[in-house]
N, C-alpha and C positions, 0 to 999 in steps of 0.2 A: 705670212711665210712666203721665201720667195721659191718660183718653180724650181729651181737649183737647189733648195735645203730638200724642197719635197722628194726629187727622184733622186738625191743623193745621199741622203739622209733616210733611219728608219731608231725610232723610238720602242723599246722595251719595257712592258710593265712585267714587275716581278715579285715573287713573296717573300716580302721582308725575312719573313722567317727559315724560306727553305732553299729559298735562289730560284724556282719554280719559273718559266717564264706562263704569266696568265694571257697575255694579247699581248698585240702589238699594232702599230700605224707605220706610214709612211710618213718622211718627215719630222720634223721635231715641233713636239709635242712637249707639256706637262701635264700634272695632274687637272690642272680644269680641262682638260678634254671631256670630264666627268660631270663637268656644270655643277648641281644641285649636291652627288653624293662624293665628289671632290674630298670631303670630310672624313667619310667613314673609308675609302682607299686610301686617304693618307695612312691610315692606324695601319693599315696591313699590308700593303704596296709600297715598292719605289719604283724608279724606271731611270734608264743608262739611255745613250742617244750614239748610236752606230752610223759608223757608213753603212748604204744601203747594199744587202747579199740577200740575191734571191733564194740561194740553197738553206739561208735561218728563215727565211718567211714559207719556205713550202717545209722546213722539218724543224719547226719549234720545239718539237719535245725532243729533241736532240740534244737541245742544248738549256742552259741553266746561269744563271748568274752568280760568278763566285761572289759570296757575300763580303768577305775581305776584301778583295783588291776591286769589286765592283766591274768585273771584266767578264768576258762573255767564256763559258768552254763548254765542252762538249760533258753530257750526263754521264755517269760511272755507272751500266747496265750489269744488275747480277745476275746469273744465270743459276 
């Protein structure tokens, strides 16, 4: 990876099923960032690849991956 994808870049793991963001890294990334269980995050995980925004790495649960259009938005909090 070059230093330019790393601090410009920020990769997104998410739940296939709920849009959920679970982690995240700097830079782009794929699933073998997982080595050995690469396998079993396939089954339940994807991940989208951003420009890098410090305000999603310090409030992840903020936000959520739309599962159709694979884009990033903000959670729908019910009160």
């Amino acid at each position: 990876m070059k230093l330019e994808e790393y601090k410009n870049k920020m990769t997104l793991f998410y739940s296939k099923r709920t849009g959920e963001i679970q982690t995240f890294c700097t830079g782009i990334q794929d699933m073998n960032l997982f080595g050995d269980n690469k396998e079993d995050y396939d089954v339940i995980w994807d991940f989208i690849v951003i420009d890098y925004n410090n305000k999603i790495l310090n409030n992840k649960d903020m936000f959520c991956v739309d599962l159709s259009s694979k884009t990033l938005r903000l959670k729908e909090f019910k009160f």
